[in-house]
C-alpha positions as CSV (number, residue, x, y, z in Angstrom):
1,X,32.2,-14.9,-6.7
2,X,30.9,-11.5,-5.8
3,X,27.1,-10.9,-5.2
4,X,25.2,-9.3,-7.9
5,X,24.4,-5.6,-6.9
6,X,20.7,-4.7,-6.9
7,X,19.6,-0.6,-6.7
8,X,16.1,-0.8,-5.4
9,X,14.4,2.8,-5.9
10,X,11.4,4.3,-4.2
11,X,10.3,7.2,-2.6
12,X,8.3,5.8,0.4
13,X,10.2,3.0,1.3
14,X,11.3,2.3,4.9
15,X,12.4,-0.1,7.8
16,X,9.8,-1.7,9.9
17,X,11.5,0.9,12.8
18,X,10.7,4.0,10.9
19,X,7.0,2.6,10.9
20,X,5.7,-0.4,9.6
21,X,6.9,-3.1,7.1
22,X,7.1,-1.5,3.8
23,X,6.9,-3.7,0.5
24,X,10.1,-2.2,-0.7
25,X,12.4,-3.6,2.8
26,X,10.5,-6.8,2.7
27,X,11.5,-7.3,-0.8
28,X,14.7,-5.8,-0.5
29,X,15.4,-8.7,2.8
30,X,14.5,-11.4,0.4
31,X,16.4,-10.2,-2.3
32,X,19.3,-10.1,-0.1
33,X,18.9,-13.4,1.7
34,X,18.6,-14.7,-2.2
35,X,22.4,-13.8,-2.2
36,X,22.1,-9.9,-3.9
37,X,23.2,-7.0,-2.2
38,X,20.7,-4.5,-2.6
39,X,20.8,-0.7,-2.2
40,X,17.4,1.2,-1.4
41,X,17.2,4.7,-2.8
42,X,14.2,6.6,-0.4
43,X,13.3,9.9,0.3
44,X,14.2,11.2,3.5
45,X,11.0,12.8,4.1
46,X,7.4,11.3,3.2
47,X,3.9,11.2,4.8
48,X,3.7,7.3,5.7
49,X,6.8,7.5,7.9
50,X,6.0,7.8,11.8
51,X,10.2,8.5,12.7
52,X,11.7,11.2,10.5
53,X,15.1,11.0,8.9
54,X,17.3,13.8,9.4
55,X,19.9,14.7,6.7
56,X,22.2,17.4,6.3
57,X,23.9,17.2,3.2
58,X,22.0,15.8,-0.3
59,X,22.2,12.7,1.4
60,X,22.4,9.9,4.1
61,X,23.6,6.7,4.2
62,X,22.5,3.9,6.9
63,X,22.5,-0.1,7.4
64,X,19.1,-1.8,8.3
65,X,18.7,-5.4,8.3
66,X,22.2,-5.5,6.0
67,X,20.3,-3.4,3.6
68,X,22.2,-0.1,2.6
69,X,19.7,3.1,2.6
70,X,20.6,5.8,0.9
71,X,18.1,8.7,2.4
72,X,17.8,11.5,-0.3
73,X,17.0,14.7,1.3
74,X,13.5,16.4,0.1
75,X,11.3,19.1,1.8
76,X,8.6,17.9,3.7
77,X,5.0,18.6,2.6
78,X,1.5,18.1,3.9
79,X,-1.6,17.0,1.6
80,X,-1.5,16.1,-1.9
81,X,-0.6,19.9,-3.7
82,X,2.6,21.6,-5.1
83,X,4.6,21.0,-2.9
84,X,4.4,17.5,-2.3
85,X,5.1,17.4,-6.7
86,X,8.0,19.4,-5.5
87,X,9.2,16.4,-2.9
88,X,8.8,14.1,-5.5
89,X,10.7,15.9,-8.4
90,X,13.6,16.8,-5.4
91,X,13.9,13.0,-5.0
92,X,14.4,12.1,-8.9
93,X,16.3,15.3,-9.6
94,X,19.0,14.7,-6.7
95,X,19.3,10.9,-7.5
96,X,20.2,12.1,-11.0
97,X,23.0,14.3,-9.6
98,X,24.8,11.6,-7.8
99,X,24.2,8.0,-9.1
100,X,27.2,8.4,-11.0
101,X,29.2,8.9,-8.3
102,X,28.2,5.2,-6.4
103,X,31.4,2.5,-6.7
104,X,28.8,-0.4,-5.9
105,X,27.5,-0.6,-9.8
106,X,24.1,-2.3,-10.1
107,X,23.2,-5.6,-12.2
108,X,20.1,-4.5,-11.5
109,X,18.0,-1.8,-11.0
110,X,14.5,-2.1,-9.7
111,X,12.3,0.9,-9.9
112,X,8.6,0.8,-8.1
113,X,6.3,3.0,-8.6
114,X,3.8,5.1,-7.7
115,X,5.1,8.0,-9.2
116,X,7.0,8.3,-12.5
117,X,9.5,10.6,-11.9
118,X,12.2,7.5,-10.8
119,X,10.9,6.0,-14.0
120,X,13.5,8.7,-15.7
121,X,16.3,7.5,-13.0
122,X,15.4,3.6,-14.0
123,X,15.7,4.4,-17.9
124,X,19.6,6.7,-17.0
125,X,20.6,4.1,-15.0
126,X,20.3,1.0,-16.9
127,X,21.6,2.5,-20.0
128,X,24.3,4.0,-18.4
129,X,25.8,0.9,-16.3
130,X,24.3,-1.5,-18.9
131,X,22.1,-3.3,-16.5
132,X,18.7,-5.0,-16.3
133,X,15.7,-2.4,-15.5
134,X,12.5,-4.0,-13.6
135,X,9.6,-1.7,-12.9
136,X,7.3,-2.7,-10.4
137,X,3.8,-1.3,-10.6
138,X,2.3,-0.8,-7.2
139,X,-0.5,1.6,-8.3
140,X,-1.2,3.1,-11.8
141,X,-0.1,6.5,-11.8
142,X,-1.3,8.7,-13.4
143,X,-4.7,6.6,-14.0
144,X,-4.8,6.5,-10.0
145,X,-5.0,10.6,-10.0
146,X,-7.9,10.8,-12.7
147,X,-9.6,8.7,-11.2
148,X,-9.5,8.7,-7.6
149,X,-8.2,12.8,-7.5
150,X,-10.5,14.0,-11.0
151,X,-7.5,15.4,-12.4
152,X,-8.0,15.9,-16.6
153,X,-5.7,13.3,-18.6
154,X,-5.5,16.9,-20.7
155,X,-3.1,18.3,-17.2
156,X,0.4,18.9,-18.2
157,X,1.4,16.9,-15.4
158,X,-1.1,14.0,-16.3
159,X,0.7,13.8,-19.5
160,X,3.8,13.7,-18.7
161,X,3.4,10.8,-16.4
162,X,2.3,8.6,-18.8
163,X,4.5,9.4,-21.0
164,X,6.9,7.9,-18.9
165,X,4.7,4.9,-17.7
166,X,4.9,3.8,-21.5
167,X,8.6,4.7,-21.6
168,X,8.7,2.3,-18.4
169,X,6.9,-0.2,-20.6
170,X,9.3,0.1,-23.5
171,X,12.3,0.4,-21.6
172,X,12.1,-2.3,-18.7
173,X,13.1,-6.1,-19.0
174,X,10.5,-7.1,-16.8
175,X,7.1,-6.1,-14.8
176,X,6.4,-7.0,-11.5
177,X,3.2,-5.9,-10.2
178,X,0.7,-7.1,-6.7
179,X,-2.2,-6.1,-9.2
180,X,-3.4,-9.7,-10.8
181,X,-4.7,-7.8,-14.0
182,X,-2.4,-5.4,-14.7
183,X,-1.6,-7.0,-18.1
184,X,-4.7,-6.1,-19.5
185,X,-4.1,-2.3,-19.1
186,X,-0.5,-2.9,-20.3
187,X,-2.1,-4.4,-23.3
188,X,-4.2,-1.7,-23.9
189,X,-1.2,0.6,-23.8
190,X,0.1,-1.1,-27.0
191,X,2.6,-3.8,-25.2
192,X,1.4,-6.7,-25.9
193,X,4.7,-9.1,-25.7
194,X,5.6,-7.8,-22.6
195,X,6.8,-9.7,-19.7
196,X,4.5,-9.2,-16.4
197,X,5.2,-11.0,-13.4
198,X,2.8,-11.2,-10.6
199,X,4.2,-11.3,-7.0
200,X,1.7,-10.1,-4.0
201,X,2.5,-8.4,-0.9
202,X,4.4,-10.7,1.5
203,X,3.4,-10.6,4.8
204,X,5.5,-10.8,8.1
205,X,3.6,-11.6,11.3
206,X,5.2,-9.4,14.1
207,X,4.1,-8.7,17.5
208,X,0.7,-6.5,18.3
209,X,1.6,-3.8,21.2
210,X,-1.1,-3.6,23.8
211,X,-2.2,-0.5,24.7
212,X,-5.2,1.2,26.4
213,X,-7.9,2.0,23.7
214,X,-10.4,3.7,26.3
215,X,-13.0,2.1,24.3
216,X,-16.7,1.4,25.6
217,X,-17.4,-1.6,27.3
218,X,-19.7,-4.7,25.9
219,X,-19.7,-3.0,22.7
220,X,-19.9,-4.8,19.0
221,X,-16.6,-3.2,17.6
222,X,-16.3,-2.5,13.8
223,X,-12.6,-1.7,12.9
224,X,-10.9,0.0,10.3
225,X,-7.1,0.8,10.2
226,X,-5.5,2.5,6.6
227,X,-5.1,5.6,4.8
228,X,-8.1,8.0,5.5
229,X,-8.8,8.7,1.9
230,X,-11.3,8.4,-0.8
231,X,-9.6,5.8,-2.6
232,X,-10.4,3.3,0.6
233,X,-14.2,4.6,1.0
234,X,-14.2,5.8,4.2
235,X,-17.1,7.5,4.0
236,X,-19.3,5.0,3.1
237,X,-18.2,3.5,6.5
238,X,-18.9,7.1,8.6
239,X,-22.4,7.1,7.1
240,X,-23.4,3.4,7.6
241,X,-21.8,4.3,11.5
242,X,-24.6,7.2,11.2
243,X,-27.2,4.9,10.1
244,X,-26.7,3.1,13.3
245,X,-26.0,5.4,15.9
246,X,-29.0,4.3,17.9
247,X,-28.0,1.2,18.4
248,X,-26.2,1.8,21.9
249,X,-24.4,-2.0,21.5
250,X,-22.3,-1.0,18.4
251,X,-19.2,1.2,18.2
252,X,-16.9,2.4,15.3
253,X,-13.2,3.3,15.6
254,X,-10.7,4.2,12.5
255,X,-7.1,4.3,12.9
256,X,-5.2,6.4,10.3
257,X,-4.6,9.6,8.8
258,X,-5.1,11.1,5.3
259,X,-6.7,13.9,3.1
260,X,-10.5,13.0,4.0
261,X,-10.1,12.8,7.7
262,X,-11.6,16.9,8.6
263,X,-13.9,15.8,6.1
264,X,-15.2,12.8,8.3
265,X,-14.6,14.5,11.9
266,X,-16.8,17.0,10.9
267,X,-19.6,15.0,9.1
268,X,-19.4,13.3,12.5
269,X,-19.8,16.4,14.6
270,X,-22.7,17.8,12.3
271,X,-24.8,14.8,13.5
272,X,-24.2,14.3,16.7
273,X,-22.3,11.1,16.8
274,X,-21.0,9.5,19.7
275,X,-20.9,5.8,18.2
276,X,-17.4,6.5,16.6
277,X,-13.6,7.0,17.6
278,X,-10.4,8.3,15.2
279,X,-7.3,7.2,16.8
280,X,-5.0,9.3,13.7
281,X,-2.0,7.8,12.5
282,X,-0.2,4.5,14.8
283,X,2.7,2.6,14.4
284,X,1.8,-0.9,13.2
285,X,2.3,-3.0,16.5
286,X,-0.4,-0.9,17.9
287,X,-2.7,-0.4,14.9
288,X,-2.8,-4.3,14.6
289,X,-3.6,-4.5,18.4
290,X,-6.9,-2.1,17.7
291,X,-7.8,-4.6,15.0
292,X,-7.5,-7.5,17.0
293,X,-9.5,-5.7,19.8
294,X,-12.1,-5.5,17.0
295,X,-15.2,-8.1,16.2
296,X,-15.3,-7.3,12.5
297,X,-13.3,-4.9,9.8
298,X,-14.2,-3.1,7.3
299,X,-12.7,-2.1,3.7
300,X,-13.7,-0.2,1.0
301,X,-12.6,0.9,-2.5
302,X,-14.8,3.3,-5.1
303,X,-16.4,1.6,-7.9
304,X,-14.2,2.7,-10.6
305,X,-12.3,1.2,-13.6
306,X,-9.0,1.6,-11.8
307,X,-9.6,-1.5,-9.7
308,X,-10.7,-3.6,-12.2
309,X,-6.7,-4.2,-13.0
310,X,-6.6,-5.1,-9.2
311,X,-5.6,-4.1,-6.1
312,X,-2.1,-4.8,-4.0
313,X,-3.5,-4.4,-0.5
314,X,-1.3,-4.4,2.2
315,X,-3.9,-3.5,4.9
316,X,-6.2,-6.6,3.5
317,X,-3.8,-9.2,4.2
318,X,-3.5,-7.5,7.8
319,X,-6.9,-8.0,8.1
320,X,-7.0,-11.5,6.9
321,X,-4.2,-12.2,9.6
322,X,-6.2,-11.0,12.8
323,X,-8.9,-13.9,11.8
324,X,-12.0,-11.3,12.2
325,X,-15.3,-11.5,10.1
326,X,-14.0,-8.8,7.2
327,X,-16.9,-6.5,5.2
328,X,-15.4,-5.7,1.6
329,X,-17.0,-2.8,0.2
330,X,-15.3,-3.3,-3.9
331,X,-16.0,-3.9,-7.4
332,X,-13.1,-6.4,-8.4
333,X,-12.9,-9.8,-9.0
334,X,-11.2,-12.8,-7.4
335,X,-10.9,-10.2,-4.4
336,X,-9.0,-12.3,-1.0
337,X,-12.3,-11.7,1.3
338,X,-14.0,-14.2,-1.1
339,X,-11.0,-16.5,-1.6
340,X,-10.5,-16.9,1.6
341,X,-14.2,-17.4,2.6
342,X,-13.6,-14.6,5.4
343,X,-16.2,-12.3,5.4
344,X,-18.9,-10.8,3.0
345,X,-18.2,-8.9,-0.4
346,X,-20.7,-6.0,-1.0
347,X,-21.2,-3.4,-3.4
348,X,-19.7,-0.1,-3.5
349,X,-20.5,2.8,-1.2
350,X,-23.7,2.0,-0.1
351,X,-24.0,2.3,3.5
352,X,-27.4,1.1,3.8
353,X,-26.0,-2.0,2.6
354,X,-23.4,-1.7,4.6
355,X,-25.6,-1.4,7.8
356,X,-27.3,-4.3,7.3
357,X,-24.5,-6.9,6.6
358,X,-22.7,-4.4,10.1
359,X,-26.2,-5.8,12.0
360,X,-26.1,-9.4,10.4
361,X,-22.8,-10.4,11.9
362,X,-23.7,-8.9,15.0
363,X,-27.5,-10.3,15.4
364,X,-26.7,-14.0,13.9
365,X,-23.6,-15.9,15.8
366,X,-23.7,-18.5,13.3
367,X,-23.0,-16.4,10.4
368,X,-20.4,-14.6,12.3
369,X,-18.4,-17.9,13.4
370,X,-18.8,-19.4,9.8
371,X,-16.0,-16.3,8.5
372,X,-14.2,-16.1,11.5
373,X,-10.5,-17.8,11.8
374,X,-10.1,-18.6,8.2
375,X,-7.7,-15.7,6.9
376,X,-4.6,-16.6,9.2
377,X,-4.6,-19.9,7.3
378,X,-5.0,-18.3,3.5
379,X,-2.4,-15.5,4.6
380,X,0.1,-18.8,5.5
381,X,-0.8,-20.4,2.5
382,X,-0.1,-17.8,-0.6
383,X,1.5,-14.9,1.6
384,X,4.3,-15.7,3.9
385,X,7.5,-14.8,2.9
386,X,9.3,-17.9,3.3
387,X,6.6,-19.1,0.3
388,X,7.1,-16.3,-2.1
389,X,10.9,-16.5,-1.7
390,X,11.1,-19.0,-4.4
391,X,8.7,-17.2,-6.6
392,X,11.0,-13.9,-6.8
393,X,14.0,-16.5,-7.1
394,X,12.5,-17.8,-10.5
395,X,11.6,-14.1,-11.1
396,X,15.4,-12.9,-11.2
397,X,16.7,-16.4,-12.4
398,X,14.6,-15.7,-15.7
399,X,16.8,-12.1,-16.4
């Protein structure tokens, strides 16, 4: 009997040697040790990757971990303006030109988001092979851009994109989502009956890469590693590190890149700080090493309505892993910080706050030790792959 053929499409998805463990590969493993063979449909070019893909013609094809890639080619961009719409559109336009032309046709096609524009490929596809059509919602585009970016829901481009979440909605046999309350705001889009299947971000524990951090000695280290961007509140983090920059026994280092990071650099060099390090953008293996060299972490998220639906944290489960205090600075419910009784849950960007739950862990060992070495165990519980491979069996069994 053959195997059942499963096109996986998303722009930003990856092997771990082009970066990190992506959701889309991890799935896309499982998927295939369930039996399927599955095709990934990325871009060849996009801001998360640390390797770049070269391709000459409209596109590439490669074999990682006995997944097929098939590496659209799209025009690199930097920041979040024209041209990186233009990437985007490049990616759905050129899959439109040549998915005809693919012998291996799907049973499946499984389109995650962010953005809409594969939405339109999901929707051609599925009517034009007759095959099943699962969207998986990672992030709520375009809700995500009004209100993490301010764009107007009256913006052409706002518009369009959800018009085709809602076609998503109507069009799909099934939702999968790593947001735990995403069927309210499909509800409140008017689909009410509609199947939504809730599958978190597996994790894989890999090794950490040691490396020398040229960090301070005897120093309380508060870590962050992710996406410098307001949707993560970094700020709120740079300030409370202000608030505290006379304590000579604390030190601040943040490991990532993203839109905000002049923003912060120069906050930072406006008043004279010396208590805090940016390391930029690292592949995992070392970015996990700062975190482990780190007493506790800190994450963050704005108080908006957008995370009320949830949020499908990759880095938080990271965190959870490394079995350090955590400080979550978020608005949601039944967040994993909590659940796991591994650190302290505090409101939204407030760094005062922020500063003195930053001085409680360091001034009172008891408290510290009390949320120390409890994620590892929650992450093995509810996030290993081997325990959500029977989950996403049921999940395709059901289609």
């Amino acid at each position: 009997m053959s195997k059942k053929v499963i096109w996986l499409i998303n722009h930003y998805a990856f092997p771990f040697e082009y970066g990190f463990h992506t959701r889309q590969h991890t799935i896309a493993k499982m998927l295939n040790d369930l039996g399927y063979k599955v095709i990934v449909f990325t871009s060849s070019f996009n801001h998360l990757k640390v390797k770049r893909v070269e391709v000459e013609n409209i596109y590439k094809e490669e074999k990682h971990d006995n997944i097929k890639y098939i590496w659209i080619k799209t025009q690199e961009y930097e920041g979040n303006g024209f041209k990186r719409v233009r990437n985007i559109y490049e990616f759905s336009k050129k899959l439109n030109k040549i998915y005809k032309s693919f012998t291996e046709r799907p049973d499946f096609v499984w389109v995650s988001s962010p953005h809409p524009f594969s939405i339109y490929n999901g929707i051609k596809i599925k009517k034009y092979f007759q095959c099943k059509f699962l969207f998986e919602e990672r992030d709520i585009w375009p809700l995500t851009l009004q209100s993490i970016n301010g764009v107007s829901k009256y913006n052409p481009l706002i518009i369009l994109f959800r018009y085709l979440q809602l076609q998503a909605y109507k069009h799909s046999d099934l939702i999968i989502t790593p947001l735990d309350n995403l069927k309210e705001f499909v509800e409140k889009s008017g689909y009410k009956n509609k199947t939504i299947e809730y599958f978190p971000q597996p994790f894989i524990p890999f090794q950490i890469e040691k490396f020398d951090l040229d960090l301070p000695r005897d120093k309380f280290i508060v870590g962050y590693v992710g996406s410098i961007g307001h949707s993560n509140s970094v700020m709120n983090l740079v300030k409370a590190a202000h608030l505290l920059k006379d304590r000579a026994d604390l030190y601040f280092i943040m490991v990532g890149s993203g839109p905000q990071l002049d923003e912060l650099k120069v906050y930072v060099n406006k008043n004279s700080m010396n208590n805090i390090k940016f390391f930029g953008m690292l592949e995992k293996r070392k970015a996990m090493y700062i975190l482990s060299q780190s007493n506790i972490l800190y994450i963050g998220n704005p108080n908006i309505e957008l995370y009320k639906y949830g949020i499908g944290s990759v880095k938080l489960v990271e965190y959870l892993w490394c079995n350090k205090p955590i400080i979550n600075a978020t608005n949601i419910s039944n967040d994993l910080v909590s659940l796991s009784n591994s650190g302290i849950v505090i409101e939204c960007d407030n760094e005062e706050k922020l500063r003195d739950v930053i001085l409680k862990f360091k001034d009172d060992n008891k408290i510290y030790e009390n949320f120390s070495n409890n994620g590892q165990k929650f992450v093995n519980q509810n996030f290993l792959q081997e325990k959500l491979q029977k989950k996403l069996k049921s999940i395709m069994d059901s289609l």
